[in-house]
N, C-alpha and C positions, 0 to 999 in steps of 0.2 A: 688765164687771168692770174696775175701775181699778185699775193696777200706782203703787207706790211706790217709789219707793229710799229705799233702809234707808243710811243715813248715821250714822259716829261722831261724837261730843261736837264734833271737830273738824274736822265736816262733810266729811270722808269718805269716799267710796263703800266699800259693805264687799263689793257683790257680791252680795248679797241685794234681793230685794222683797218688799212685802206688800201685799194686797190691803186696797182701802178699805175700812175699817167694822172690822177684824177689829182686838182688841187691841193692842199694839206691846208688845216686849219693853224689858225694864229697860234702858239701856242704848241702847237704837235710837232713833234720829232722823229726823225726814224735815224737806224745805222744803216751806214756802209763802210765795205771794209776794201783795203788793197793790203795785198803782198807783193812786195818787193823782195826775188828770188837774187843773192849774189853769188859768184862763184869762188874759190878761194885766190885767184886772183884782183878780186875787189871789183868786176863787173857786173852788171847789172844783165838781166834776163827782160826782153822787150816785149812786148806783141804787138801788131799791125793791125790796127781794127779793118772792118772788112768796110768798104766802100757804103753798102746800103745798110750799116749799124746807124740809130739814132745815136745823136749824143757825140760829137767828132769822128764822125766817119774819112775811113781810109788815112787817121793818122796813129803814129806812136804809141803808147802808152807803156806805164810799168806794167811788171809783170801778169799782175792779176789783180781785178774793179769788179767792185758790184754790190749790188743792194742785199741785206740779209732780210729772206723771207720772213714770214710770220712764224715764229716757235725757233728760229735760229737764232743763236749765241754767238759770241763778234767770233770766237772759235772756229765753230759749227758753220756760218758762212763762207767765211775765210778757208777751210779746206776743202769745202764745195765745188765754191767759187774755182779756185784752182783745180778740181777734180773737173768741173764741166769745160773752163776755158782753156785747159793745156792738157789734161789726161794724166795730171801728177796728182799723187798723192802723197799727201804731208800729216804729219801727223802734229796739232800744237798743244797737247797734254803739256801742262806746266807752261805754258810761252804765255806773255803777255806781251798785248803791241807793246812796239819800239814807243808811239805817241798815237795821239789823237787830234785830230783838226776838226777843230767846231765849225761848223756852217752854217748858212742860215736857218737850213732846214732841219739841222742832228747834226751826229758826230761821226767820224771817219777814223777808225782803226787803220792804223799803217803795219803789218809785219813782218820786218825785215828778218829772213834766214839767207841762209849760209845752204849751198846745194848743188854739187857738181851734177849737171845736166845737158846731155847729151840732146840739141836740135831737135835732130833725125827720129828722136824716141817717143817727143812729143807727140798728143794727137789732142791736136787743135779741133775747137767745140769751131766748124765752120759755119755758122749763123753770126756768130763773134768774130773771131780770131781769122787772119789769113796767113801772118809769117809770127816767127821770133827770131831773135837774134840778142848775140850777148855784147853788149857795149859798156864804156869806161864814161865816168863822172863829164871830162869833157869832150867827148864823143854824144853825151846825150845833152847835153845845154845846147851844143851847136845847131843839133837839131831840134833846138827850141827855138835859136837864133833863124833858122829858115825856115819853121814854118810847118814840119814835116812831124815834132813833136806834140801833144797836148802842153798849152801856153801854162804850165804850172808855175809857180813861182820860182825863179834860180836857186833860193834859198833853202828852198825846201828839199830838192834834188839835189843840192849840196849836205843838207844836214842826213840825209835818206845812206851816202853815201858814209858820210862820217859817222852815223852810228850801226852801223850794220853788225859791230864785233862785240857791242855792249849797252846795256841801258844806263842813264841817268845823263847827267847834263855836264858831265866829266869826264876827259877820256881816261879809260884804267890804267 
């Protein structure tokens, strides 16, 4: 059973949890965080979700998804997260997401780094994960175009890719 914290509008701990799967009340919020891993060639790091994952199974996605347990910080998820679904460990002392995407339910921490990574080295959380692979800006729209991606916004995977070297809303 997986605990949540119930966070206000203004992401807020209220002191409550809820367990995964059950409803969320009107009002209640939780995180979830991704990291989007690049290589210093400006490619992106993929993974394949595994066929009987809820949630788009057997397609695409960035690098690393998921829900930040109860007593986890957008941090503390986010290097979890990638410690259970790929076997990397990242360290984000000092990092603050790239951005944030409000949902209906909470908010979505994005962290773009920078990380030369080696396939072969990975050891993919198999409940999750079945492959990864490291692809270019349109290399992964296309495969949003057929179907083999999670349908994210183009925009979004376009901005993901343009700010990968630096924050604010300007490039350096």
């Amino acid at each position: 059973m997986e605990l949540w914290d119930i966070l206000t509008a203004d992401r807020q701990p209220t002191g409550r949890t809820m367990v995964r799967g059950e409803p969320m009340k009107e009002g209640d919020y939780r995180l979830v965080v991704h990291v989007c891993i690049f290589d210093r060639k400006g490619r992106m790091l993929i993974q394949h979700r595994q066929p009987f994952k809820d949630g788009w199974p057997n397609m695409w996605d960035v690098s690393v998804g998921g829900s930040a347990i109860a007593g986890d910080s957008s941090k503390t998820a986010a290097e979890r997260e990638t410690r259970e679904e790929l076997g990397l460990t990242i360290d984000l002392e000092g990092v603050r997401p790239h951005f944030t995407v409000n949902f209906d339910g909470g908010f979505d921490d994005y962290y773009l780094i920078e990380r030369e990574v080696e396939i072969d080295s990975l050891v993919l959380q198999p409940e999750e994960v079945q492959a990864a692979k490291w692809v270019t800006c349109d290399e992964l729209l296309a495969m949003i175009d057929d179907g083999t991606f999670i349908p994210y916004h183009k925009s979004l995977i376009r901005l993901m890719f343009d700010m990968r070297n630096n924050y604010g809303d300007m490039p350096e």
